[in-house]
C-alpha positions as CSV (number, residue, x, y, z in Angstrom):
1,X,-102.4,-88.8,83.9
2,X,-100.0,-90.5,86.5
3,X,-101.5,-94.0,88.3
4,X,-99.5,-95.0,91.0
5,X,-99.8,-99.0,91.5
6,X,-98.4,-100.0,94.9
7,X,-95.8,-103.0,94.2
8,X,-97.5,-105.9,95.4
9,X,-94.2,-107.3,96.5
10,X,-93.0,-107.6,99.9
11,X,-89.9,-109.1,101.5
12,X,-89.9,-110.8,104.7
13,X,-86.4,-111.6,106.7
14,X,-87.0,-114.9,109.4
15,X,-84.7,-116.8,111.8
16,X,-83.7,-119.8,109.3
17,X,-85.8,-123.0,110.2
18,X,-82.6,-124.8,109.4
19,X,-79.2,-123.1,110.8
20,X,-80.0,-121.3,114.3
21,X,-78.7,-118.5,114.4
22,X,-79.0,-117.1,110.8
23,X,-81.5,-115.9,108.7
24,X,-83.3,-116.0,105.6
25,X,-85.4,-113.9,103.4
26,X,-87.9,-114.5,101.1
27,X,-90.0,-112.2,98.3
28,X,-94.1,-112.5,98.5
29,X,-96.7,-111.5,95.9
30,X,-100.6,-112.6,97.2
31,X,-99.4,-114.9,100.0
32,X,-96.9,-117.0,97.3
33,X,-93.3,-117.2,97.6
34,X,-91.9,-115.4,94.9
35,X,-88.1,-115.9,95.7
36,X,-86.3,-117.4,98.6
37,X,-82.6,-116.8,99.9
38,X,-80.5,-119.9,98.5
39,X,-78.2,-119.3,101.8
40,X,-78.8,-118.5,105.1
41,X,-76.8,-114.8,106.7
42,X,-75.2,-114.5,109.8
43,X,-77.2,-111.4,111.0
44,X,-80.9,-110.3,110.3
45,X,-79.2,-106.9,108.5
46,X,-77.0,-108.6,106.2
47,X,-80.2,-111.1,105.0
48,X,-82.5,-108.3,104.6
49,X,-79.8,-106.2,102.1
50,X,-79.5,-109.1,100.2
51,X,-83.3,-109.6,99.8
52,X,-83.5,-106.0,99.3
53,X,-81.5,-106.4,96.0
54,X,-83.8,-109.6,95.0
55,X,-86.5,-107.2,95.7
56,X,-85.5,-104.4,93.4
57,X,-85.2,-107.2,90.6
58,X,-88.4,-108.5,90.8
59,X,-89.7,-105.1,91.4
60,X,-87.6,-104.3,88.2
61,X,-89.3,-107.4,86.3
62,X,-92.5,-106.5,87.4
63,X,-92.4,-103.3,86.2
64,X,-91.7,-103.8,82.7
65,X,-93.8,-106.6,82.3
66,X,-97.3,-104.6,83.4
């Protein structure tokens, strides 16, 4: 039998609260910050690929640690 768990990740891309202008993202499990950008991108796109590959790590992580 196959049981599908939903990943109780999610990223989040937001203007950066120190460089206007740029943005950061930031990985959430249960309301906690997981993982944050280190640097701050020059367009909302470009944060929210980078995330995405933090994303797929944790995801990754989380995966083979259940």
């Amino acid at each position: 039998m196959i049981i599908f768990t939903p990943n109780p990740h999610s990223l989040r891309v937001t203007p950066s609260a120190t460089e206007p202008g740029r943005f950061d993202w930031s990985i959430w499990k249960d309301k906690e910050v997981v993982q944050r950008s280190v640097r701050s991108f020059g367009s909302e796109g470009a944060s929210e690929a980078a995330g995405d590959i933090a994303l797929r790590a944790v995801t990754t992580i989380w995966q083979n640690g259940k």
